[in-house]
N, C-alpha and C positions, 0 to 999 in steps of 0.2 A: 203657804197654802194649806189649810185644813184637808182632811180625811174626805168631806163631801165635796168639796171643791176641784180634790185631785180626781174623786171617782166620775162626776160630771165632766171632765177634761176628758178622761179616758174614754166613757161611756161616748161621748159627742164622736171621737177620734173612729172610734171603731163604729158607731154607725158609714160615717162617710166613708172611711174605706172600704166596707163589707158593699155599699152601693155604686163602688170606685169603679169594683169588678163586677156588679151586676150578679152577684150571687143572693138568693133567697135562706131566709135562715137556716132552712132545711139542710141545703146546700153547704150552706159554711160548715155544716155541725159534720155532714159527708166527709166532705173533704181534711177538717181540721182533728174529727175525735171527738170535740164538742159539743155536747147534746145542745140541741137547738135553741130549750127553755133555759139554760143557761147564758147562751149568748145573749140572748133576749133579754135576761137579769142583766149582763155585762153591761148593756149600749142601755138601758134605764137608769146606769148609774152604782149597779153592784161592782164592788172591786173584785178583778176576777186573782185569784192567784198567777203569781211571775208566770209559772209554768204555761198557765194557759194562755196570757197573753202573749208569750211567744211561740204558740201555737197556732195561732190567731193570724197574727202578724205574718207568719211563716206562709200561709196559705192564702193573705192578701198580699204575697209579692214584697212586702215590705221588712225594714227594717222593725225592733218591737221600740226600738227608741221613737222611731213616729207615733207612736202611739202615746207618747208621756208628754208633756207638759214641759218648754223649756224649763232647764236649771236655774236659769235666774227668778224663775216664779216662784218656785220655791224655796230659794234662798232669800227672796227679799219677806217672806213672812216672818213675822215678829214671834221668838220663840216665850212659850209661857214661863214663867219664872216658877221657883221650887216654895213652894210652901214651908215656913219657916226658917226661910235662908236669908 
């Protein structure tokens, strides 16, 4: 799974949860430390840093592993090979 591909997973994860619990961005950012415009980059698809997403996670009730993408998605993408090897 590429960089945009896993940020789209994420971003999708965290919209639905954040609507799970019926909170407003305002809200998540209250409760989480998160300034608002941030989450709002997150759930469009920015990668948020670890920390924040289990920040996130923490105040939607959930684990931060719901919020990633099975393992096997990622392990089934094809790694790039090394440039002169």
């Amino acid at each position: 799974m590429d960089a945009e591909r896993l940020a789209d997973e994420i971003a999708s994860r965290l919209r639905a949860e954040r609507a799970r619990v019926n909170l407003t961005l305002r809200e998540a950012a209250e409760r989480s430390g998160v300034h608002y415009v941030s989450i709002s980059r997150y759930e469009q698809g920015k990668l948020p840093p670890l920390e924040l997403l289990y920040r996130l996670a923490e105040t939607y009730g959930i684990e931060a592993t719901a919020l990633l993408p099975p393992l096997t998605s990622v392990a089934d993408t094809p790694k790039k090979r090394a440039k002169g090897g």
